[in-house]
PyMOL commands that place a pseudoatom at each C-alpha (Angstrom):
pseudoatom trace, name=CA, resn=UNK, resi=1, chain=A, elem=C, hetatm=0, pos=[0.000, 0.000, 0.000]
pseudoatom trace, name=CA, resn=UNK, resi=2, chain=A, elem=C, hetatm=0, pos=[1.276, 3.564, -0.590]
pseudoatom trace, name=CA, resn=UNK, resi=3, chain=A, elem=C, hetatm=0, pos=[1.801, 6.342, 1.834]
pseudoatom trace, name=CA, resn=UNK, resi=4, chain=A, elem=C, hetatm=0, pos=[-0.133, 9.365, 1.321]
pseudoatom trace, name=CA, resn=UNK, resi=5, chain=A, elem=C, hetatm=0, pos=[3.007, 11.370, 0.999]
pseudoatom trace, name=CA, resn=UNK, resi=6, chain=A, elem=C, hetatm=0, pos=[4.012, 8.883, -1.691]
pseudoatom trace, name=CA, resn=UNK, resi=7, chain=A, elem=C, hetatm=0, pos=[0.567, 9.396, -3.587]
pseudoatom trace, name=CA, resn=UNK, resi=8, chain=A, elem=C, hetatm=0, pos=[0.845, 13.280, -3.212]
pseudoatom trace, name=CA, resn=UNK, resi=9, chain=A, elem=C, hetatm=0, pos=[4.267, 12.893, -4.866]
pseudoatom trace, name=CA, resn=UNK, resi=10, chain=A, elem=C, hetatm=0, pos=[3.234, 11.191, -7.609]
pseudoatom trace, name=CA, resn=UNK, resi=11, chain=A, elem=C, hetatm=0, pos=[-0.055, 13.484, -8.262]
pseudoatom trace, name=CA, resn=UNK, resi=12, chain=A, elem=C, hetatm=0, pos=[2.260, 16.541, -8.020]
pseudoatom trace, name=CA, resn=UNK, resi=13, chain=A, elem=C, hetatm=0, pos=[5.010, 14.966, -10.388]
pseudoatom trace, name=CA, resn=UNK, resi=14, chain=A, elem=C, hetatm=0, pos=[1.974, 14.127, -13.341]
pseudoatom trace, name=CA, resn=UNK, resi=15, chain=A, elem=C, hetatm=0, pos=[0.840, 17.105, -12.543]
pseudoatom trace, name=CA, resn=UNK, resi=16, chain=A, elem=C, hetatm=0, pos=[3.881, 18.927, -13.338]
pseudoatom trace, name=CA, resn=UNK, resi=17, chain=A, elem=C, hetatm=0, pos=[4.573, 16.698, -16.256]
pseudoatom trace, name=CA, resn=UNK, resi=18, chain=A, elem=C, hetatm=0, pos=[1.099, 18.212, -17.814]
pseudoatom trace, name=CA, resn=UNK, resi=19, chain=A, elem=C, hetatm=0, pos=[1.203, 21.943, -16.410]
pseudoatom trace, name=CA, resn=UNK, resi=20, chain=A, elem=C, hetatm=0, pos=[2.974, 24.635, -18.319]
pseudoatom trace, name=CA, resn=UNK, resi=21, chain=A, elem=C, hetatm=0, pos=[2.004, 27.193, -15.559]
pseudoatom trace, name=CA, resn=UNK, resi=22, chain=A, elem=C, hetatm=0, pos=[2.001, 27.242, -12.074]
pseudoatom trace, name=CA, resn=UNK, resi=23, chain=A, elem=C, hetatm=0, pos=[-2.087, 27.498, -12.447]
pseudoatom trace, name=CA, resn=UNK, resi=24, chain=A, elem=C, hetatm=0, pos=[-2.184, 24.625, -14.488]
pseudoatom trace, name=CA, resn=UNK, resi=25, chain=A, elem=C, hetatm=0, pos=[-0.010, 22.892, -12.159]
pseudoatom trace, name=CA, resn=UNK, resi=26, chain=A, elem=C, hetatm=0, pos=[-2.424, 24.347, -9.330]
pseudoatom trace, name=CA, resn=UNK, resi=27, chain=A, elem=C, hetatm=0, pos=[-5.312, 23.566, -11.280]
pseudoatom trace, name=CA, resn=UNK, resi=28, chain=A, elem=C, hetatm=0, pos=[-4.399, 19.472, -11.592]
pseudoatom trace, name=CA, resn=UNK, resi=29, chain=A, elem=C, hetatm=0, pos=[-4.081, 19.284, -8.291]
pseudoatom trace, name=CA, resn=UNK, resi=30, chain=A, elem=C, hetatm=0, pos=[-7.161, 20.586, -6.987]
pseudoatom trace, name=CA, resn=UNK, resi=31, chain=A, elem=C, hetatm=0, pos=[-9.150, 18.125, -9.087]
pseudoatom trace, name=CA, resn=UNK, resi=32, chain=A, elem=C, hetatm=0, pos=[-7.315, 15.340, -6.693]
pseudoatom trace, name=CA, resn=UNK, resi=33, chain=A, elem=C, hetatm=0, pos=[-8.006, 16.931, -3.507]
pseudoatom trace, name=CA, resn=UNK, resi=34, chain=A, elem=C, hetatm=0, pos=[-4.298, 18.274, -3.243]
pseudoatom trace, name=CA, resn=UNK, resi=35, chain=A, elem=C, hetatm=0, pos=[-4.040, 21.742, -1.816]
pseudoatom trace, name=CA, resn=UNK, resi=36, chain=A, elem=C, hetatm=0, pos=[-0.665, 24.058, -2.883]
pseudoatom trace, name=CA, resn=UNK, resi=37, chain=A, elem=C, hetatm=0, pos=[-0.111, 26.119, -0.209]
pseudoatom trace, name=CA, resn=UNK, resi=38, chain=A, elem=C, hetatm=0, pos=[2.930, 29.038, 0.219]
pseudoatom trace, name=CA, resn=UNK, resi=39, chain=A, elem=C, hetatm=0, pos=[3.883, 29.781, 3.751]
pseudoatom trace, name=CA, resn=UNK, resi=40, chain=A, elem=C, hetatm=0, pos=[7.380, 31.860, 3.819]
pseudoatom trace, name=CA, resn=UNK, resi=41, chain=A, elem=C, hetatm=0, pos=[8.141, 31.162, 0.831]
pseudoatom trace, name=CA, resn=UNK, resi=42, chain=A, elem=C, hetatm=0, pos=[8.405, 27.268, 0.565]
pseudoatom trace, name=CA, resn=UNK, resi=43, chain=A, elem=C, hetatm=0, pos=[5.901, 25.697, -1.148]
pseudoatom trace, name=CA, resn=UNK, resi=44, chain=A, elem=C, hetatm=0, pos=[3.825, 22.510, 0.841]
pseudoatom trace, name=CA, resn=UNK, resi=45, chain=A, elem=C, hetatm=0, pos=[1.104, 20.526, -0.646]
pseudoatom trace, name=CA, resn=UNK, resi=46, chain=A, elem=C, hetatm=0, pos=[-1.711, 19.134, 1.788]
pseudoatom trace, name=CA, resn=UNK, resi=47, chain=A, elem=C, hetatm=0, pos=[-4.016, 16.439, 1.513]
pseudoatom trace, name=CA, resn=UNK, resi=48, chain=A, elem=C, hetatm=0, pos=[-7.525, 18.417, 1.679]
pseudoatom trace, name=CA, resn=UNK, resi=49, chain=A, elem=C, hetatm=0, pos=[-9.722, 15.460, 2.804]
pseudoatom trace, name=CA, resn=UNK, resi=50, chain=A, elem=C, hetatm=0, pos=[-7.093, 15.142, 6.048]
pseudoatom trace, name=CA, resn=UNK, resi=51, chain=A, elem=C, hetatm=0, pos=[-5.134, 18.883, 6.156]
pseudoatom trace, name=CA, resn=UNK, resi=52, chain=A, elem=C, hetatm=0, pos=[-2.762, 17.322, 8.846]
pseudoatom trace, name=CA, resn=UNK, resi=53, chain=A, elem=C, hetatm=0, pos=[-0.817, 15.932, 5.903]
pseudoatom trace, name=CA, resn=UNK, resi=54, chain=A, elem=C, hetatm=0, pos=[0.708, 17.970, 4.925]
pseudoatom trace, name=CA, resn=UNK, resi=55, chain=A, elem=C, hetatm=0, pos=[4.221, 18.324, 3.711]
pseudoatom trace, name=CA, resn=UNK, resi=56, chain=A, elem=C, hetatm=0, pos=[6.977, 20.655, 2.027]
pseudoatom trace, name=CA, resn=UNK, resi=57, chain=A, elem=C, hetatm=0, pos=[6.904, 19.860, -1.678]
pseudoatom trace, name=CA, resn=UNK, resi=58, chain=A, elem=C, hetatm=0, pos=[10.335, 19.817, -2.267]
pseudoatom trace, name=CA, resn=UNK, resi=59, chain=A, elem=C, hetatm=0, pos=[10.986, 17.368, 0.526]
pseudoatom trace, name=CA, resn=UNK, resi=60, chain=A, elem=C, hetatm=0, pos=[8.559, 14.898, -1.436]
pseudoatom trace, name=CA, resn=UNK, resi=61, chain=A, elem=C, hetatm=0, pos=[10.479, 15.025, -4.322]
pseudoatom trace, name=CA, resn=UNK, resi=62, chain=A, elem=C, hetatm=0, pos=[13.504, 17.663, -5.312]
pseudoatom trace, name=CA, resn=UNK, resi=63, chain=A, elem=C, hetatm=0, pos=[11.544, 18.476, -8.952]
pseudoatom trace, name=CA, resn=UNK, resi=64, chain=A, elem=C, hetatm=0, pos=[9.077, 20.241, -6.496]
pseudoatom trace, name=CA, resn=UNK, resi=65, chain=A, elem=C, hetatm=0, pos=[10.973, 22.685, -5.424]
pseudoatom trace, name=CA, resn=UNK, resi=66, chain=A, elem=C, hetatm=0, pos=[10.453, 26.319, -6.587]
pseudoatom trace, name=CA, resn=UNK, resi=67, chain=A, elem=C, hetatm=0, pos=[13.503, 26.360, -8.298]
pseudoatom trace, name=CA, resn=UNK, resi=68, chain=A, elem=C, hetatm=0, pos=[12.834, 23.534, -9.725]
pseudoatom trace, name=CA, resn=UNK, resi=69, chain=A, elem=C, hetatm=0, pos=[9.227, 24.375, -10.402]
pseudoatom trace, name=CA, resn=UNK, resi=70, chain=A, elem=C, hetatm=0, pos=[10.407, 28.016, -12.500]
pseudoatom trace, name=CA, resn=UNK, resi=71, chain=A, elem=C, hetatm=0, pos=[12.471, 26.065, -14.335]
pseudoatom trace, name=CA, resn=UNK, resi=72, chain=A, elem=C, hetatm=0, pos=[10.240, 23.410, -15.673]
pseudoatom trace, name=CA, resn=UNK, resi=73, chain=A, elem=C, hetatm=0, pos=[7.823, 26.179, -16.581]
pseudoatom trace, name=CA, resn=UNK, resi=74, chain=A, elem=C, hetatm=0, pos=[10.933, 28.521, -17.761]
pseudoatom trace, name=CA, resn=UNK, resi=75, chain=A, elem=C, hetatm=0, pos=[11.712, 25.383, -20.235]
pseudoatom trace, name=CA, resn=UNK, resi=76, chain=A, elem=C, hetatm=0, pos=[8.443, 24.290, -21.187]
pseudoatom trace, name=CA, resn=UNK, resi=77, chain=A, elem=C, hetatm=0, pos=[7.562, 27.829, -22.511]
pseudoatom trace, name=CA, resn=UNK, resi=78, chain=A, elem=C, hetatm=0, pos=[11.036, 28.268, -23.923]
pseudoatom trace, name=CA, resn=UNK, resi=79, chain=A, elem=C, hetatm=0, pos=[11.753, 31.513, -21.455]
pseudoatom trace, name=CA, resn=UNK, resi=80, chain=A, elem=C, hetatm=0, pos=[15.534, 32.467, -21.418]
pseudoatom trace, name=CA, resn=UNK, resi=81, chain=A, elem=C, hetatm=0, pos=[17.926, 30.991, -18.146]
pseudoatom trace, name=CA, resn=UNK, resi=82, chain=A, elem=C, hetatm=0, pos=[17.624, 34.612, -16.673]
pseudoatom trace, name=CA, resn=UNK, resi=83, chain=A, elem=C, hetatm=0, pos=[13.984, 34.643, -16.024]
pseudoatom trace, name=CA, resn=UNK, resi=84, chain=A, elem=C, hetatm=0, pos=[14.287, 31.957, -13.812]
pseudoatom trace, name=CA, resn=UNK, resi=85, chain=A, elem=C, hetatm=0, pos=[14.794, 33.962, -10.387]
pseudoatom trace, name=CA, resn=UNK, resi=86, chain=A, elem=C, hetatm=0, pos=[12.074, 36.102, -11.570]
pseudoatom trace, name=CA, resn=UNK, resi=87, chain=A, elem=C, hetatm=0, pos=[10.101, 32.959, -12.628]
pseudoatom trace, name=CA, resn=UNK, resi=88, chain=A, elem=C, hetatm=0, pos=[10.530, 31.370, -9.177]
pseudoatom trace, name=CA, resn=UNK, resi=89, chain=A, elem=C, hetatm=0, pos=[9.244, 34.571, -7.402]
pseudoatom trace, name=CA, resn=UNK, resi=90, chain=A, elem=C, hetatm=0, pos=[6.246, 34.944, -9.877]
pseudoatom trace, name=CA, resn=UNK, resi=91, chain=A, elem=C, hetatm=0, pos=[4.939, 31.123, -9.140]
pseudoatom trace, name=CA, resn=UNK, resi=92, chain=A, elem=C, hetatm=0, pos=[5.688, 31.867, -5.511]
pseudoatom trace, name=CA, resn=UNK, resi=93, chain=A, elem=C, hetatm=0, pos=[3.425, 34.425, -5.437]
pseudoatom trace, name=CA, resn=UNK, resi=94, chain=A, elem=C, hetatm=0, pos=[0.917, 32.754, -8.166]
pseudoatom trace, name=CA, resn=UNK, resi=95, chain=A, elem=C, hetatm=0, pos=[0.571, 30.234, -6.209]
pseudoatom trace, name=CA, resn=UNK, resi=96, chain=A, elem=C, hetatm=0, pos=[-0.078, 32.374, -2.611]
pseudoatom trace, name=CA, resn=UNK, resi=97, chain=A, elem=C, hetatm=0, pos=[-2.872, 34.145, -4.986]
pseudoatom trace, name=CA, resn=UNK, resi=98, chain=A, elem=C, hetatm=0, pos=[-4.722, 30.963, -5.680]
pseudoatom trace, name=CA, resn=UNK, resi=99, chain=A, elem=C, hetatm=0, pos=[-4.578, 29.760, -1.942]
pseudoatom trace, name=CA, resn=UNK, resi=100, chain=A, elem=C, hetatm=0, pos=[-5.970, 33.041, -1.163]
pseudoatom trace, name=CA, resn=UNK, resi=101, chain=A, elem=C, hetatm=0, pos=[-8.839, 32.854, -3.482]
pseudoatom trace, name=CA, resn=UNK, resi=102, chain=A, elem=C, hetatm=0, pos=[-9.373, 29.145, -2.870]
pseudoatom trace, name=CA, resn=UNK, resi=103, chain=A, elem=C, hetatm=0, pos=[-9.605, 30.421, 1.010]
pseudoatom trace, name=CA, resn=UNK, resi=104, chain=A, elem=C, hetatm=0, pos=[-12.181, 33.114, 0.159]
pseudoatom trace, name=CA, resn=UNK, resi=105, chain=A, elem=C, hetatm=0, pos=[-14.454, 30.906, -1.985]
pseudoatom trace, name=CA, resn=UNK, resi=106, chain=A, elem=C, hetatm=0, pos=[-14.545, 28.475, 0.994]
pseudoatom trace, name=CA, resn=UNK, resi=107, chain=A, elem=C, hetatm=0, pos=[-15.535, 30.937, 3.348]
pseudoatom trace, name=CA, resn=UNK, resi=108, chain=A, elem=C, hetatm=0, pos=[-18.147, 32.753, 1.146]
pseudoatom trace, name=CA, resn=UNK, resi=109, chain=A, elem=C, hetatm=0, pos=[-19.451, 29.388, 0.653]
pseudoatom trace, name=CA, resn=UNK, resi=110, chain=A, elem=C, hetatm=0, pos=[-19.924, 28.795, 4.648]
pseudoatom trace, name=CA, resn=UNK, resi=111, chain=A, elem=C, hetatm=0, pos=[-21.381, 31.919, 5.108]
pseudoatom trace, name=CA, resn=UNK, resi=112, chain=A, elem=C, hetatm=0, pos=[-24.302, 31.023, 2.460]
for i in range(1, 112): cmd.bond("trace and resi %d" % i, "trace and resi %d" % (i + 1))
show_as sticks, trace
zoom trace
């Protein structure tokens, strides 16, 4: 039987494989429960159905990483080597943005 960190990992990494933007990539994941979440700047993905698990993306698998992250994107849409810091800081904040809204939906929802 697989972990749930293992099966988060693997949703993540054919998620990535399919994504060439960090709402695509966001987007995937939210159709398998998986939550992207930004908290000081690393990025942790969370099981929604049980938000204890939770874990830092980039200790699931090193691809995860925001580095890594900008420069999958950077490559996939053929972005030159020096937009990669900027890249990483975009899908950083991307990625805050859609937790934010995700956050806000949820509530509006309670309150109707």
């Amino acid at each position: 039987m697989q972990s749930w960190k293992a099966a988060v990992r693997d949703m993540a990494l054919q998620a990535l494989s399919i994504s060439t933007t960090p709402t695509e990539f966001t987007q995937c994941l939210d159709k398998v429960d998986v939550d992207v979440i930004v908290d000081r700047g690393r990025i942790y993905l969370a099981d929604r159905d049980n938000p204890t698990r939770a874990c830092r993306a980039d200790r699931l698998d090193k691809q995860l990483s925001a580095k890594n992250l900008a420069q999958a994107f950077r490559q996939k849409n053929n972005l030159p080597k020096k937009e990669s810091s900027h890249l990483e800081q975009a899908i950083k904040r991307e990625l805050a943005q859609g937790e934010q809204m995700r956050t806000e939906i949820q509530q509006y929802d309670l309150k109707c």
